[in-house]
Each structure stands twice: as structure tokens, then as C-alpha cells.
N, C-alpha and C positions, 0 to 999 in steps of 0.2 A: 710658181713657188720661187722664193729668192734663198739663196743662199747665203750664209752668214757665218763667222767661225762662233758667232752661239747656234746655228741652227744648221747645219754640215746639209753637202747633197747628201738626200738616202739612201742607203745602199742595197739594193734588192737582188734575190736571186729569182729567175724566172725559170720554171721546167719548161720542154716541150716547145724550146724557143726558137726553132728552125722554118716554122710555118706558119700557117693559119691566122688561128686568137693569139698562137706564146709571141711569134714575130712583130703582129700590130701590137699587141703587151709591150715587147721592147722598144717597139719605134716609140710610142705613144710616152711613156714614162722616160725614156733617153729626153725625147724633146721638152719635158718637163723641169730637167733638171736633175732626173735622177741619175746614180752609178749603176748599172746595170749587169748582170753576168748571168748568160744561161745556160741551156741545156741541150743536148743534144746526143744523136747516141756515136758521135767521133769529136774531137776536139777542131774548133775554129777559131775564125777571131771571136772574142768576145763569148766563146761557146763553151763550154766543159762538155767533155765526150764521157758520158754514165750509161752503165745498161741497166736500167730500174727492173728489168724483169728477171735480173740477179739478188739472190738475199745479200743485205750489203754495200748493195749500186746507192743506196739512198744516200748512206753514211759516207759513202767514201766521196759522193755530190759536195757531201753539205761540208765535210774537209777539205776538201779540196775550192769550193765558194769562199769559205772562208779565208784562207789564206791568198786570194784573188785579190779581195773585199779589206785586205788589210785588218782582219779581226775583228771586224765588224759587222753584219746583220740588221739589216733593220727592219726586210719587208719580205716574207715567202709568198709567192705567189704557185702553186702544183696547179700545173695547167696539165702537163703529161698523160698523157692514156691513149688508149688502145678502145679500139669500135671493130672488133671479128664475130662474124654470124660463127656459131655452131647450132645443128635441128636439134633437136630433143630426140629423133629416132637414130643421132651419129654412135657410133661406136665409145662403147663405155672407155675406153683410153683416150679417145678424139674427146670425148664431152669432159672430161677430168681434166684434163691439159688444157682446154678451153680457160673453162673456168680459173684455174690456177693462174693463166698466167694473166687472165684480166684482172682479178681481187688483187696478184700482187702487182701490176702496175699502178692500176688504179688506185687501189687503197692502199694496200699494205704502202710501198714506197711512198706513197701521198702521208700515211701516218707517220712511220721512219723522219721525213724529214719534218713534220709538224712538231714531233716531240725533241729533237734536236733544237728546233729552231726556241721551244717554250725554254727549253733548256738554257740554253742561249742569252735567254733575253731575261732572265729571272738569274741569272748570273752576274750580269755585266749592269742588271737596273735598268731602269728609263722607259719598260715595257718594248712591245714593237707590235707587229702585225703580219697577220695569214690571212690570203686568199687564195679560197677553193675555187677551181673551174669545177663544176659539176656538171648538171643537167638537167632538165624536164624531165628524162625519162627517172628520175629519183623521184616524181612524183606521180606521173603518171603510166609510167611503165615504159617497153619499148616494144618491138618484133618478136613472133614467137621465137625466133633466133639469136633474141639477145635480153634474156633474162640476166644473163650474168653481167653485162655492160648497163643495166639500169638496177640490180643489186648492190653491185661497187659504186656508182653514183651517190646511191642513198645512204649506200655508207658513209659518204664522204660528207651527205651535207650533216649527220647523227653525228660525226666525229667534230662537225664546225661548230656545230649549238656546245658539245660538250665542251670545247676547252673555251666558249666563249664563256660561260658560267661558272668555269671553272676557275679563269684568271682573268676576271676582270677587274677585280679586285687591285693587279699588280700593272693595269695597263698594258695587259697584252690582249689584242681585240684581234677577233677571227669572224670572217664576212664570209661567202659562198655567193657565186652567180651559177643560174641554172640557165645556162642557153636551149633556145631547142635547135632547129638545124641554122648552120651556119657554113657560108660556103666556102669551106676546107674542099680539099682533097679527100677526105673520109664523108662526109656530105657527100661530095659529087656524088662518087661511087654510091654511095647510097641512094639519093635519090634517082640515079638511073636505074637503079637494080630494083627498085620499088613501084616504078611509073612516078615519075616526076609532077608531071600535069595535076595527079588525084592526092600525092602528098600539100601541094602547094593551096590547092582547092582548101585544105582542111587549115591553114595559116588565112586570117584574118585579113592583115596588113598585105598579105598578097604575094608575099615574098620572102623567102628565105634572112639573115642577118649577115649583114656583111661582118667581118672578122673585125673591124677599127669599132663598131660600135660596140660589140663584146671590153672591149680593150678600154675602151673611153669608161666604163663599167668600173671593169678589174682597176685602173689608175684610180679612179676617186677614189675607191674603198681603199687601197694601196697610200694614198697620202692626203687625203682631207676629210673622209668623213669623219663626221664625229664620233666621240668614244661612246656614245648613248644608242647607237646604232649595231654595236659590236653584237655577234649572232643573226644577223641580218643574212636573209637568203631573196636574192634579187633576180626578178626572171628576166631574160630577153629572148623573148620566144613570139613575138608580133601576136598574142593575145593568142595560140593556138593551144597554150596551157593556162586557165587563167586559176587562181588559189582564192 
């Protein structure tokens, strides 16, 4: 992508940008060309320190992005959340706080900043663009352990169709990728705590997804695909979920 003063670097804010998909997200789009600022839960270089699992943490992200970003906006990408087993037979206060705090990282915070951002961009004109990180498990489910981590998924990819239909109209286009496992630090754990060998057997392609190809995903929808594509939910899960 070139930049141009008719065509500015874009300026994206990335959640969840300390690791995994958010970190190859910001290498991946930095070396494109874009302006980049993310997220994390302390302040770094290039990092806003937000607690998303606060009512509020979203808003005070997306003030504080902006005034980063020079008042400007052009690309959300909610990668951010949270993967915690609770049983079904845990304690009714364990299983309430479970749930809580995964819908408000997950979703709740994910929407917080969606509707800032629509806000945003139907303000200032010229449209912009949201990507969702989701999940396979929004489609397919997950562990009896984590109904609520594949409920807030789903939510998230229901919350993508809906502002894509909503304002497309104004050129603001919202994407979702559904990865299935992908080798994070919340992957590891997981598939060690699963049996590794018998989850991998059930992936296709043979293997888990490396974090850069998530990211090479998130960047195209982020700055080239087309506006005809907006509501687009894109797997990268090596065929072990296939729609």
C-alpha cells in the first residue's frame, strides 16, 4: 500500500496486541504501511494499558486511541479475549463470574468499542472498518467447559453481520475471522490439557495455525478487501471446521 497525502497511512487500533494473532496483527499491518496502536492490559511502547473486563475499559481504550491516532480512526480490529474453562457442576458463584467476565471481555467490550468506532466514522464521513477475531467455536461449539467462550464468539460474529447490513450503506464494512486453534499461549495450554496428539488428529491440514497467518487474514480485510465482501466471516481453522 503507498501512501499519499490524498491517501494517508491508516490508522488502526488493535486490541489484545501483546501476543499471539493481536502482535503478528501489528507486525503484519505496521509493515504495510499502517499507523498502528494497541492494547494491552499496562501501558507500552506503542500499547494502551485498558482493563476490558471493567464496564468502561472499552470507552476509555477508544479515548484514549484516539487522541494517540491524532483524531483519527480508521481500522478496529477486537482481537482481545479471554479462553477460562469453568464445569457445569462449579459452584453457582464460580459459574456466574465465569460467564460474566468472558461475555464482557469478549463481547460486551468488543461491542463498546464497535459502536464507538461506527460512531466515529459516520461522524467524521469517508466510512472505515471493523474486524472481529472470533472463532470456530461460534460455529461449532467448544468444551463442555467452555460454553460461554463459544456463546461470546457467536455473539461476536451476530454483532459482525449486523452492523455490516446496517451500514453499508455509509461505507463502514465489518469482516469477522473464525480461527480454530492457533498456537498462542491459550492454545498451548489447551491443547496440552486436552491430549494434543487426538485434538490435532481431528485438523485436516495436520496442524495447528501459526499466529502470522491469522494476521495476513485480519490485514487484507483491514485494508484491501473489497466493500462487496463486508459481513464476510472467514475461517482459518486447516478444514477442521468446514461451513
Amino acid at each position: 500500500m503507498t501512501q499519499t497525502a490524498a491517501n494517508p497511512a491508516p490508522h488502526v487500533l488493535v486490541t489484545g496486541s501483546t501476543r499471539g494473532i493481536g502482535a503478528a496483527i501489528v507486525e503484519t499491518l505496521t509493515a504495510q504501511g499502517a499507523r498502528v496502536v494497541g492494547h494491552g492490559r499496562t501501558d507500552g511502547a506503542g500499547v494502551i494499558g485498558a482493563d476490558l473486563a471493567e464496564a468502561g475499559g472499552a470507552d476509555t481504550l477508544w479515548a484514549r486511541a484516539l487522541e494517540q491516532l491524532d483524531g483519527r480512526i480508521d481500522v478496529l480490529i477486537n482481537n482481545a479475549g479471554v479462553f477460562e474453562a469453568v464445569a457445569v457442576d462449579a459452584p453457582d458463584d464460580a459459574w456466574q463470574a465465569s460467564w460474566g467476565r468472558t461475555l464482557q471481555i469478549n463481547l460486551q467490550a468488543s461491542a463498546d468499542l464497535c459502536r464507538r468506532a461506527v460512531l466515529h466514522f459516520r461522524a467524521r464521513g469517508g466510512g472505515g472498518r471493523i474486524v472481529n477475531i472470533a472463532s470456530r467455536a461460534a460455529y461449532r461449539g467448544d468444551s463442555p467447559a467452555h460454553w460461554h467462550y463459544a456463546a461470546s464468539k457467536a455473539g461476536m460474529v451476530g454483532m459482525t453481520k449486523s452492523i455490516a447490513r446496517g451500514y453499508a450503506i455509509e461505507e463502514i464494512l465489518a469482516f469477522a475471522v473464525c480461527p480454530g486453534f492457533v498456537m498462542t499461549g491459550m492454545a498451548e495450554d489447551y491443547l496440552a490439557s486436552r491430549g494434543g496428539d487426538k485434538l490435532l488428529a481431528d485438523i485436516p491440514l495436520g496442524r495447528v495455525a501459526d499466529p502470522a497467518e491469522v494476521a495476513s487474514v485480519a490485514a487484507y480485510l483491514a485494508l484491501e478487501a473489497p466493500g462487496s465482501m463486508t459481513g464476510a466471516v472467514i475461517d482459518v481453522n486447516g478444514a477442521s471446521f468446514v461451513r
